[in-house]
N, C-alpha and C positions, 0 to 999 in steps of 0.2 A: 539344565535341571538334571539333577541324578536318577538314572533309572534303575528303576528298585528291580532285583532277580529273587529268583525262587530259590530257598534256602533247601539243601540238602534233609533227606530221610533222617540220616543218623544223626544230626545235630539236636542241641537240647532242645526240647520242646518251649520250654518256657524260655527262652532266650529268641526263640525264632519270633513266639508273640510280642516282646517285650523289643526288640529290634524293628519289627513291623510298626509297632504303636507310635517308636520312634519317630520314624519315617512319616507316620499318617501326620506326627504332633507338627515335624518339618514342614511338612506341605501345608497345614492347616496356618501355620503363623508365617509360613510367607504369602498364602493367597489372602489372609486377612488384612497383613500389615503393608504387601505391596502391590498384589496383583488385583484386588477389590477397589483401592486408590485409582489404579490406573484406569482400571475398565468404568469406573465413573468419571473419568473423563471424556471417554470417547462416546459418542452415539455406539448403539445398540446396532449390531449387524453389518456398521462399518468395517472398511478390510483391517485397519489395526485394532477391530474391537475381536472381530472373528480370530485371528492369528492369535490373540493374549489369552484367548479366549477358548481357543484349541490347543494351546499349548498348557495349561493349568489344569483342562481336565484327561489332556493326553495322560501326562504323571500321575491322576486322579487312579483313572481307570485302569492303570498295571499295578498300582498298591490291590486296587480291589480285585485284580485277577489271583494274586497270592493269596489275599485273605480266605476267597471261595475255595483256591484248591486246597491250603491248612485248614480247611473247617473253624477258622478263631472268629470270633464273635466281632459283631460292629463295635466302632466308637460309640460313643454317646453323643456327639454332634454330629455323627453323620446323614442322621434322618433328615433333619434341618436342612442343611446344605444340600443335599440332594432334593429336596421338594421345593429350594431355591431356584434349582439347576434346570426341574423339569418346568417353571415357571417360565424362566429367560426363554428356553428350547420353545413352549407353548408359543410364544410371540410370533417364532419364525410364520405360522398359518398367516400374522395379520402384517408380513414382511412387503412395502408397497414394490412395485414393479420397477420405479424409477426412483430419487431421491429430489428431482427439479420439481418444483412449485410451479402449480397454474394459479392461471387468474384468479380461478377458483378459490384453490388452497389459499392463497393472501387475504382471502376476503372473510380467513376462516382464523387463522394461524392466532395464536397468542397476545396480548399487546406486546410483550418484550421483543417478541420476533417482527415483527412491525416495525417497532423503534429502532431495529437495529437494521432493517432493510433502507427504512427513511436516512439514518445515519451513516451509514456505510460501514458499521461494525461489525464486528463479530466475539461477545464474549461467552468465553467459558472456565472456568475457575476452579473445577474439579469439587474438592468437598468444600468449597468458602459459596454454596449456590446461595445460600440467606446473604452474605453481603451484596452477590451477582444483582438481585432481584431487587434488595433496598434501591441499590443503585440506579436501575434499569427503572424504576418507579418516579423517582427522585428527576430523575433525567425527563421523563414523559413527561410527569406536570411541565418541567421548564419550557420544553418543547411544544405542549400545548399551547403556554401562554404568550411563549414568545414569535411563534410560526402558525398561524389560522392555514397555511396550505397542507399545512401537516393533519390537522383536524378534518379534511376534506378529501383527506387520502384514506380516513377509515371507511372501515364499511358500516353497516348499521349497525351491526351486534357489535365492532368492536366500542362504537360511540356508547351503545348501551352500557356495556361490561363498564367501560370505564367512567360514566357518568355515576352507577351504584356504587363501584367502589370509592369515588372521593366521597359519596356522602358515608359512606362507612367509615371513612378513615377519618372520618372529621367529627363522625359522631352526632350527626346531623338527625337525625330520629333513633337513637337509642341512647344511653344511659352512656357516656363520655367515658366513665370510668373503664369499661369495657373495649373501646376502642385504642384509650390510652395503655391497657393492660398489654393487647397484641403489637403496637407500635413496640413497646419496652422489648417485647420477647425476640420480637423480630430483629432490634437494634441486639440483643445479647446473642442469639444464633449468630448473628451476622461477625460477632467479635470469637464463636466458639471455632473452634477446627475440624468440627464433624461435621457433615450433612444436615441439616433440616429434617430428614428422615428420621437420623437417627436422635438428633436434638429433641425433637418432641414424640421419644420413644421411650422402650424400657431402659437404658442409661442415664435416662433424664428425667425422672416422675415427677419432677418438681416444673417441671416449664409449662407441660399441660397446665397446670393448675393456674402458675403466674401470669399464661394467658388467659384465664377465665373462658375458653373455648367452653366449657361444661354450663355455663352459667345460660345461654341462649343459645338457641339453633341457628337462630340468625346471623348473629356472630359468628357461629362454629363455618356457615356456609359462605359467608363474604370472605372470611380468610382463609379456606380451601380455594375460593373462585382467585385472591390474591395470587395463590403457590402457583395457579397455574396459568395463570396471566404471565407473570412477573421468574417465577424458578426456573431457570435453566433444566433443571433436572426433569420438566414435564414435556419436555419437547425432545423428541426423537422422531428426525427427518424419513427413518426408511422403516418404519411401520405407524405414521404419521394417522393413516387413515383413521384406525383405532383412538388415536390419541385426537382428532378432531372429534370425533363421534361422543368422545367424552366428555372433552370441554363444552362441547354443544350442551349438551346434559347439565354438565355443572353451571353456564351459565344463564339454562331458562329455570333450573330450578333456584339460582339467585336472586333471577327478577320476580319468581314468583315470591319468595320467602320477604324482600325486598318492597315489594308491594304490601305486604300484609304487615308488615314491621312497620312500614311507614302511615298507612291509615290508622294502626291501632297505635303508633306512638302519637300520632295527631289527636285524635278524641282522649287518648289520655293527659296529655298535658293543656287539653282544652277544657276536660274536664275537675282539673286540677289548678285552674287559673293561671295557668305557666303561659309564655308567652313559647311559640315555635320559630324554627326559622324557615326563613323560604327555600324551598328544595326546589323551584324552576316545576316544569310539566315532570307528569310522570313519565315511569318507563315503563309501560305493559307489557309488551311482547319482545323479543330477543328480534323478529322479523319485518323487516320493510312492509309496508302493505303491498299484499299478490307478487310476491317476490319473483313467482315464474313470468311475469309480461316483461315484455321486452320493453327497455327505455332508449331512446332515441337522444344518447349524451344531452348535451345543457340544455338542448331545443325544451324550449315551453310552448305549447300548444295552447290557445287559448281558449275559451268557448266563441260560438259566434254572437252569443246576446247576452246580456249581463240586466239586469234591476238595477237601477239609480234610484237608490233612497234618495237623495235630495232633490234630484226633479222627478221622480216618483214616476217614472217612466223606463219601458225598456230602452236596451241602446245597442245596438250595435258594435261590438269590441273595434272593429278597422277602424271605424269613424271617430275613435276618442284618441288623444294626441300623445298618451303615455298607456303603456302597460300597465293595466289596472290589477288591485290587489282586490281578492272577492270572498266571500265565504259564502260555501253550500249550505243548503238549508233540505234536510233528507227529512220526511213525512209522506202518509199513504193518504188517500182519497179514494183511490179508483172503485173500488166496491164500494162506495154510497155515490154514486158519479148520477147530478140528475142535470138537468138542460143547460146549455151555455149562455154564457150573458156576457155585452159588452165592457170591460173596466178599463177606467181611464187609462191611456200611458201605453196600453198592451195592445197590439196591432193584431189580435185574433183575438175569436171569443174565446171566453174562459169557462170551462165546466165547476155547475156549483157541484154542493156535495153536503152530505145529512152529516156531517163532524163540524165544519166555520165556514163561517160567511166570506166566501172570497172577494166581495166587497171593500170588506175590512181588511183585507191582507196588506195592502199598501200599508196602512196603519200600523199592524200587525208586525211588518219587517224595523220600520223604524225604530222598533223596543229592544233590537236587537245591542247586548251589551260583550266586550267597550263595540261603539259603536266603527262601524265600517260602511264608507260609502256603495260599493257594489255590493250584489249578492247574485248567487246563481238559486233559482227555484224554481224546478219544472214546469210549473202552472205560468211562467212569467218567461222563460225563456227556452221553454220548448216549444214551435206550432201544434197547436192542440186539433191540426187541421188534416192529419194524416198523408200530410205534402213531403215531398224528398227531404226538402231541409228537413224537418223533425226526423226523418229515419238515418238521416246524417249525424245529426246530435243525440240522436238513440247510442248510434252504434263507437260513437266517442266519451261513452260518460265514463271512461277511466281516468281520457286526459283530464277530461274539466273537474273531477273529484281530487284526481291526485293531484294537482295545481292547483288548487286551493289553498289560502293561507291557511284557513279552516273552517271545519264541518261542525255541523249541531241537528238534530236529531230533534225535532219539535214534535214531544209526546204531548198532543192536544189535548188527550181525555186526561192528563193529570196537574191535576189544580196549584197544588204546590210538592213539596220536598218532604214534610216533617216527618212523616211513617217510614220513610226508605231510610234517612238521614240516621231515626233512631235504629232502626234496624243494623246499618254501618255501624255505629258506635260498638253494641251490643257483640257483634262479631270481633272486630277488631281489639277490643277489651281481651276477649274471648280466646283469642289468638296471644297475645302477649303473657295472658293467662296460663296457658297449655306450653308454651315455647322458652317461658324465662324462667330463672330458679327465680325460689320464694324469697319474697324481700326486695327484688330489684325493680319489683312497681305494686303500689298498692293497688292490687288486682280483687283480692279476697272482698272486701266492702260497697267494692263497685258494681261488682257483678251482680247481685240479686235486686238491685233498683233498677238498672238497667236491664236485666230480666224482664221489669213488668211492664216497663215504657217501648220496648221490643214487640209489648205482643199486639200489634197491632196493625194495620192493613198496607203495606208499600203501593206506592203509587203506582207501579211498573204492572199492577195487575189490576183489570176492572172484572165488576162484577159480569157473572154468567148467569141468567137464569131459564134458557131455553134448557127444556127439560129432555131432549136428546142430547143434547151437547151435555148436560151435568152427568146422563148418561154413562157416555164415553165416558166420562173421567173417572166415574164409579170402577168401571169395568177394567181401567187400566191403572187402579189402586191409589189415584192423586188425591182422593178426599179422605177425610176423616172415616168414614163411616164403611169403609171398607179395607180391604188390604194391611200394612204394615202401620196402618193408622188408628185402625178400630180399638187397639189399648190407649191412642196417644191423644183423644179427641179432648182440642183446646177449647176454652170460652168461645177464641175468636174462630169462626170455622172460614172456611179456605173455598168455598164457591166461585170461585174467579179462574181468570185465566190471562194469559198474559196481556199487556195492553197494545193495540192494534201494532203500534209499529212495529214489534216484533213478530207478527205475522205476515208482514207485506215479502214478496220476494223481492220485487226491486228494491225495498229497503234493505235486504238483506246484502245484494250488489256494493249499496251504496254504503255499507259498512264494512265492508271489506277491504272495497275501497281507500277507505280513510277508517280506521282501525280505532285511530284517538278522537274519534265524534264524541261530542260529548254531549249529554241530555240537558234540555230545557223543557219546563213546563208550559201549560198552559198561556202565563204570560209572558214568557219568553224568559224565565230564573234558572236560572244552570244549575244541576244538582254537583253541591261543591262537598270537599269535606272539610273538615272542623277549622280548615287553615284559611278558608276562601278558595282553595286550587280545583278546580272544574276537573270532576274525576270523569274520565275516556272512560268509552264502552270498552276497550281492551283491560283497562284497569279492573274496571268494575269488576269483571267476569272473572280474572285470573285471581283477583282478591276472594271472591266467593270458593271459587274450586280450591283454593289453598288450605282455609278456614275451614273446608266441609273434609280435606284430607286429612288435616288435624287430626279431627274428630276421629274420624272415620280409622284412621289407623293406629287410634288409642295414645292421644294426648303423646305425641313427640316428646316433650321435655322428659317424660317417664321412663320412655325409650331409650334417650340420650344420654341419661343418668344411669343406667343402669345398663343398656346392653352391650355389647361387646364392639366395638369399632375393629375396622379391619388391621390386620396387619402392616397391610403395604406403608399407610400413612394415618401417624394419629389424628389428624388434622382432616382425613376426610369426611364429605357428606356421606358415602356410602354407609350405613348402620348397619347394624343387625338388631333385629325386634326381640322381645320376647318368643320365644315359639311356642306358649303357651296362649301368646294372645292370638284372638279372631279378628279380624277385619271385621266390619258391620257395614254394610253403602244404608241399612237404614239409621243410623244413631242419630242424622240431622232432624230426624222424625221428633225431637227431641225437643228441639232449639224451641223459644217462643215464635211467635204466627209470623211475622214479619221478617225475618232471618230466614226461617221457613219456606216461604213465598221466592226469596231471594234463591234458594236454592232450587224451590223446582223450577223455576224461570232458566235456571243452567238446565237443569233435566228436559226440559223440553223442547228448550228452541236448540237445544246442544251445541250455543255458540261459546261453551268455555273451551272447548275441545277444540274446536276448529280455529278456535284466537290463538289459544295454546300452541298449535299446529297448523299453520296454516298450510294448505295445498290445494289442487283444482278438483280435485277429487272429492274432499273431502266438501267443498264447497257447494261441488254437485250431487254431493250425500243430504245434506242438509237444505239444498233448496225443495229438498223432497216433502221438506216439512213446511213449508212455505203456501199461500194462496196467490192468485194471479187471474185477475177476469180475461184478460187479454190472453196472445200467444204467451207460451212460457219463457220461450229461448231469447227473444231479446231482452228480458227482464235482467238475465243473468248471465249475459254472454261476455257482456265487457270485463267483467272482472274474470271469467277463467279465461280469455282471450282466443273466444271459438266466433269470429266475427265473418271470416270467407262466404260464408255457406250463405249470410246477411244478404252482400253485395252479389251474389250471383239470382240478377232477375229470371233466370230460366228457372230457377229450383222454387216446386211449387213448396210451401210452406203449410199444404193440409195433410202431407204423407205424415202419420205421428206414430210415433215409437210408442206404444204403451198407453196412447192416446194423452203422450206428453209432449212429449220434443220429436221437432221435423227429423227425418230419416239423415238430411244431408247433414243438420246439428251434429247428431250425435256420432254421426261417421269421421266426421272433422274430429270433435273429440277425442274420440278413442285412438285416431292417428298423432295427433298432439299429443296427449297423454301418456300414451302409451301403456305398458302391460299393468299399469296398475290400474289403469281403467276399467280391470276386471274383477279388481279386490276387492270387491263392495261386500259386507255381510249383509244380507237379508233375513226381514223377521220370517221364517217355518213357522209357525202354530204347528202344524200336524203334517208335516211330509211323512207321506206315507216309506213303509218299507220296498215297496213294489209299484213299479213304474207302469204303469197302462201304456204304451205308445200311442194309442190313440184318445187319451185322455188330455186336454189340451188347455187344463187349470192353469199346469204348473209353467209357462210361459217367463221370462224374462230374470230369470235367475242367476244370466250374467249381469244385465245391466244395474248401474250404479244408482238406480232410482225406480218406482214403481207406478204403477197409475191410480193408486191411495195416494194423496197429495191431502197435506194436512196435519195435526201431533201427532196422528196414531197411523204413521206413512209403515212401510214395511222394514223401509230402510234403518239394519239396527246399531251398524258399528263404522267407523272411521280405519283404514288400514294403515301400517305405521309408513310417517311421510319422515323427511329428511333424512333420506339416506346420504350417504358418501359420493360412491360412485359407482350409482345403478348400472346394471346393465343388462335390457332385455332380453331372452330366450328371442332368437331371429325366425322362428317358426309364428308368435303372436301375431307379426304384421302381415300375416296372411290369412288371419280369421276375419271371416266376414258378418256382418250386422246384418240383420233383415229387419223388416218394419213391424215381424211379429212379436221384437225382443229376443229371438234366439241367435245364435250364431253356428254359420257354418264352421266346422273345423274341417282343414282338408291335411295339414301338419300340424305335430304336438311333438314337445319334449319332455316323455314320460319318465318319471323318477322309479313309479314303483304302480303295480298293479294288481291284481287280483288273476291276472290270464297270463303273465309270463315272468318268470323266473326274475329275482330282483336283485343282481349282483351285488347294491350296496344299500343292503335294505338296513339304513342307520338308525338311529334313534331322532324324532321327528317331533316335534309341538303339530301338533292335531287341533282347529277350529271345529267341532261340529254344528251346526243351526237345525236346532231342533224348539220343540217348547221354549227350550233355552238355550241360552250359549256354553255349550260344551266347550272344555279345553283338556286336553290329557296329553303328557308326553308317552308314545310309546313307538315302537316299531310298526311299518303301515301293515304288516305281515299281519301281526297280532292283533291290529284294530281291524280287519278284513276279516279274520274268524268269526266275529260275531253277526256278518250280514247274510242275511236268508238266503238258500238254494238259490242260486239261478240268477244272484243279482251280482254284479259285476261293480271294481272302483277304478279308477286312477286317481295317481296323484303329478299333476301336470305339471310342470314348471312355467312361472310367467317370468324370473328376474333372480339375478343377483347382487348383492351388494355384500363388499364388508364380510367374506369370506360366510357369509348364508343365502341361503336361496330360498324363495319364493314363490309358492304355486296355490294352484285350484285344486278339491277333491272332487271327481266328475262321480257320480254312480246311474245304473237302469240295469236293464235285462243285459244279460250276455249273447251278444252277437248270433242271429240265429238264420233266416233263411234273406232278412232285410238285407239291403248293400247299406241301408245306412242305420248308423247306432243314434238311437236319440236318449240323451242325456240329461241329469240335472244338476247345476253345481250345488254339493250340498254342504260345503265351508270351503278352508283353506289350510294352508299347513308352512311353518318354517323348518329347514333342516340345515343344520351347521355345514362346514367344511368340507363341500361337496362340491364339483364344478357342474358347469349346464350340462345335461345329458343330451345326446344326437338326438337332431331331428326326424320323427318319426312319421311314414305316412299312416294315414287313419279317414276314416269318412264317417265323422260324426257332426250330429244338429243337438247343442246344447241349448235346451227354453229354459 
């Protein structure tokens, strides 16, 4: 390359500009026409991407050294291009340390990268990436069909990804015309010579269109989740991490979108006499059930007793001559538990109970549909004798859940399906309504009949009328007659609450467990949707929370049509809203009774959250909201897999954390878990400004749960799970638990303080827990101004991932004649691009 020099004083002016402009016009048409070419083919940060890469803005940067010392004006593309430049440079923060793949990473990676690891390939094609990808697509299905060991080398999510997108590409619940649009586009990118980028860019205004992306969000999101499955251009090996974190993203918010697309095209075309076709089980969640428990390769574990429907007796699993196939059968009793009675078949008594005649249960199982000769059901194959076996098959109910062909979920108190089923309809209507441009479903006519068949009671909630408990619900704004309801009060009013099973906590285990349980009523009728297909409690939930985000974020398709898509790619999910509109979380407040119901049933049990995201944490946020006559901790130990502390007879199990969980429980935990076991937000009413030290309310305000157990627990927020590649502050695993809920801290690694100078006092997301949940980004400097004389903060580190960190805000009195500082966590805080700061000593007791 020519390197441009500084043009003499006495030369013409206008000839040194006009020479310069030259030069800038050189460089700009050969980094467009050959060195932009090149550097798409390389990965990003590799050594001949870095060399191409330093050599085009070496020449860059000595044009721009002339331009500054003559004072001549910019180009007119050179804003562009430099806000390119400072783009690419931004990456380096999220550049990975290695470029080799762990087991991990495979289990993460793309399907194209997959395919090509299966195959021993490697393509890349530079700007032909829409043919790379048809190809690489093309090739999967064949490989699918032709190789099952290939199908058994994915991991879940990539089974999922690829399951929603053939029905997307088939047109299998939406409108064919739309599916057939993006195939065409794709088949013409794939014949263009530019990019995909730039195909369905400003060069190309006609392709958006041709593919009808604008027409559904649905669409718009299956063929984003395609690009980055499938385009070579979305995979870069050495800042990978970023680009997994993404795809992650892009492919729960496909299953969600996927989910809701496919209930509301079902009641639509059932509602329209159309015939559907069978799209197999659904796909609810992107995540294995309890994906952190460890599995012990192909070994199957089996329970030790099984129910025989046909000799209607237990049995013993060793003593039967084949590996038997069984489905769980998940329901509560234990709170109406009255005296045991002998029943046939069952080698221990059986506690009856004020819900069904256990009598009748033999009965009861046989109704079970299509029918299956084993079953697993506590009352039948667990001793109900409080003998070692039974604390042996307590403490294994993961195996025998997740070994299960399948679970069902027998809501006793509900009769049949019709209220919930209209409910579905009415949403999923509702959804296709909000999501699809007008005309591609007759939405407009449907919607106000199914309005009024909606407004009616879902079986999933029975009535409350204990006048404390109605209460509570007053006081925490659930009912008409108070709160965000008092303008919205319907015919049908809302006295209920949810139906037992979703109270129990070992029901809560045991759905965790098995994710795709699906509900049966009273007489054993599976709640299906419009096709016959038995909708999972994962579906259910992540169908609701979709439909109320709809809403909630001002009908998507409005958005879609009108706001601005990002630059990077016209094809992506990422949007931009109006910024004139408000978010509402009340507008569901809106919906008829029954859709309603549906919603705050997500609001309260908060299992759309924790399906959504599953983790152990989160798990043990939520069993907070759970009842339990019994201990708490064996109810829900098997599924966070805190089982040691079980098996150890020396550890007595009356020491309680909060007057919840054994002392050794929770210790365990917090060592398994690790520093996010700390991130728990807790509900504040009124923390005061000024700490008492010998006021001794405010107790337990690290732990992850409270001694309110019940809807109206303390515990208010879930912290963000699925990170990359965590990695704890090494000072955490030396805070110690005590039995009061406080913890000792004898090391910390402090980011930033109120007592000592804060070197990188950055810009920070700020959690406060007050009345309400605060959030503000600002400097901790600047949020510390506003706390009273004399009170003192940190802000602690627990974790990094993914170039952010992760900590506690601690606040009390500032350190005065005490050796020890006693504290209270009062939120949390994310701060960018920062590393763990050195471990600090300190002698503080957080309650």
């Amino acid at each position: 390359m020519a390197s441009p020099t500084s043009t003499s004083a006495h030369d013409d002016p206008l000839s040194q500009e006009e020479l310069l402009q030259s030069r800038y016009a050189d460089w700009k048409q050969r980094f467009d026409g050959r060195m932009m070419p090149e550097l798409r083919k390389k990965h990003i940060f590799s050594a001949s991407w870095e060399t191409l890469w330093h050599d085009a803005w070496t020449e860059y940067d000595q044009l721009e050294r002339v331009r500054l010392e003559e004072g001549f004006p910019k180009q007119t593309w050179q804003d562009e291009v430099e806000h390119d430049r400072r783009l690419s440079e931004g990456m380096r923060k999220y550049k990975s340390r290695s470029v080799s793949l762990t087991a991990s990473d495979w289990s993460q990676v793309p399907l194209g990268m997959i395919l090509e690891k299966y195959l021993g390939t490697s393509i890349r094609s530079g700007d032909r990436d829409a043919a790379v990808a048809l190809a690489r697509w093309r090739r999967f299905r064949e490989v699918v069909a032709e190789q099952p060991q290939f199908c058994r080398s994915l991991s879940f999510s990539q089974k999922v990804s690829w399951t929603i997108l053939t029905h997307w590409w088939s047109g299998t619940y939406q409108d064919s015309s739309l599916s057939n649009a993006a195939i065409a586009s794709l088949e013409a990118a794939a014949s263009s010579p530019v990019p995909m980028i730039y195909f369905f860019g400003e060069a190309y205004p006609d392709a958006e269109t041709f593919t009808q992306l604008r027409k559904s969000v649905y669409h718009s999101i299956m063929f984003d989740l395609f690009n980055r499955e499938f385009n070579p251009h979305h995979w870069e090996p050495h800042v990978r991490g970023i680009l997994l974190t993404t795809l992650r993203f892009t492919r729960s918010k496909a299953v969600q979108h996927a989910t809701a697309q496919r209930l509301g095209y079902t009641s639509y075309m059932n509602i329209k006499g159309c015939r559907t076709y069978d799209a197999g089980f659904y796909m609810g969640s992107m995540d294995k059930p309890c994906p952190w428990l460890r599995r012990e390769g192909d070994h199957k574990e089996m329970p030790f007793f099984l129910w025989d429907v046909e000799q209607r007796r237990t049995v013993i699993v060793n003593d039967l001559s084949t590996e038997p196939v069984y489905c769980c059968v998940s329901h509560t009793w234990g709170r109406w538990r009255k005296e045991a009675i002998p029943i046939d078949g069952v080698p221990w008594l059986v506690p009856r109970n004020e819900k069904f005649e256990v009598e009748r249960l033999p009965e009861h199982l046989q109704q079970i549909r299509p029918q299956i000769r084993f079953i697993w059901i506590d009352l039948f194959c667990i001793p109900q004798d409080g003998s070692r076996k039974a604390d042996e098959e307590i403490n294994r109910q993961a195996l025998i859940f997740q070994n299960a062909s399948r679970c069902i979920a027998w809501i006793n108190d509900a009769r049949q399906w019709n209220g919930t089923m209209k409910a579905l309809d009415w949403l999923g209507i509702s959804y296709l309504h909000a999501t699809t441009c007008p005309g591609i479903y007759d939405t407009d006519t449907l919607l106000p009949p199914l309005r009024h068949e909606a407004d009616t009671t879902s079986e999933l909630f029975s009535s409350q009328s204990d006048p404390a408990e109605v209460e509570k619900r007053h006081s925490a704004g659930l009912l008409a007659a108070t709160g965000p309801r008092a303008a919205l009060s319907n015919d049908v009013e809302t006295l209920a609450e949810p139906a037992n099973w979703f109270s129990s906590l070992w029901t809560l285990q045991e759905a965790m467990l098995c994710p795709s349980i699906t509900f049966v009523a009273q007489d054993w009728m599976p709640l299906n949707d419009r096709a016959g297909t038995p909708v999972p409690l994962d579906t259910f939930f992540t169908f609701i929370d979709t439909v109320e985000s709809v809403w909630r974020n001002g009908m998507p398709y409005k958005v879609f049509t009108e706001g601005t898509m990002t630059k990077y790619s016209k094809y992506s999910i990422f949007l931009q809203s109006d910024e004139h509109f408000r978010s509402d979380k009340h507008l569901y407040l809106k919906w008829p009774n029954g859709p309603r119901q549906l919603q705050d049933l997500c609001l309260i049990t908060r299992m759309d959250n924790l399906l959504e995201s599953p983790s152990p944490i989160g798990l043990l946020m939520v069993a907070n909201v759970r009842q339990c006559t019994g201990s708490r901790a064996p109810a829900i130990m098997s599924a966070l897999g805190i089982t040691d502390w079980y098996n150890s007879e020396s550890e007595a199990h009356t020491d309680l954390v909060l007057d919840t969980y054994p002392l050794a429980f929770v210790k365990e935990a917090a060592s398994k878990l690790g520093a996010s076991f700390y991130e728990s937000v807790t509900r504040r009413q009124n923390i005061p400004k000024w700490y008492d030290i010998f006021n001794r309310s405010h107790k337990g305000s690290m732990m992850p749960f409270s001694a309110t157990n019940g809807w109206y627990s303390r515990i208010l927020a879930m912290p963000i799970q699925h990170r990359y590649t965590p990695e704890d502050h090494p000072a955490v695993k030396t805070w110690t638990i005590k039995q009061d809920g406080s913890v000792g801290i004898k090391r910390a690694g402090i980011v930033a303080s109120t007592e000592f100078p804060n070197p990188n006092d950055s810009q920070m997301q700020i959690h406060i827990m007050k009345g309400e949940f605060l959030e503000k980004d600002c400097r901790f400097g600047d949020w510390a101004k506003n706390l009273p004389e004399g009170v003192c903060a940190y802000a602690v580190s627990l974790l990094q991932d993914s170039q952010r960190q992760y900590g506690l805000i601690f606040q009390g009195y500032q350190k005065m004649w005490f050796s020890t500082q006693r504290l209270v966590k009062v939120g949390t805080f994310m701060l960018p691009e920062i590393d763990l700061p050195p471990t600090t000593g300190v002698d503080w007791v957080v309650r």
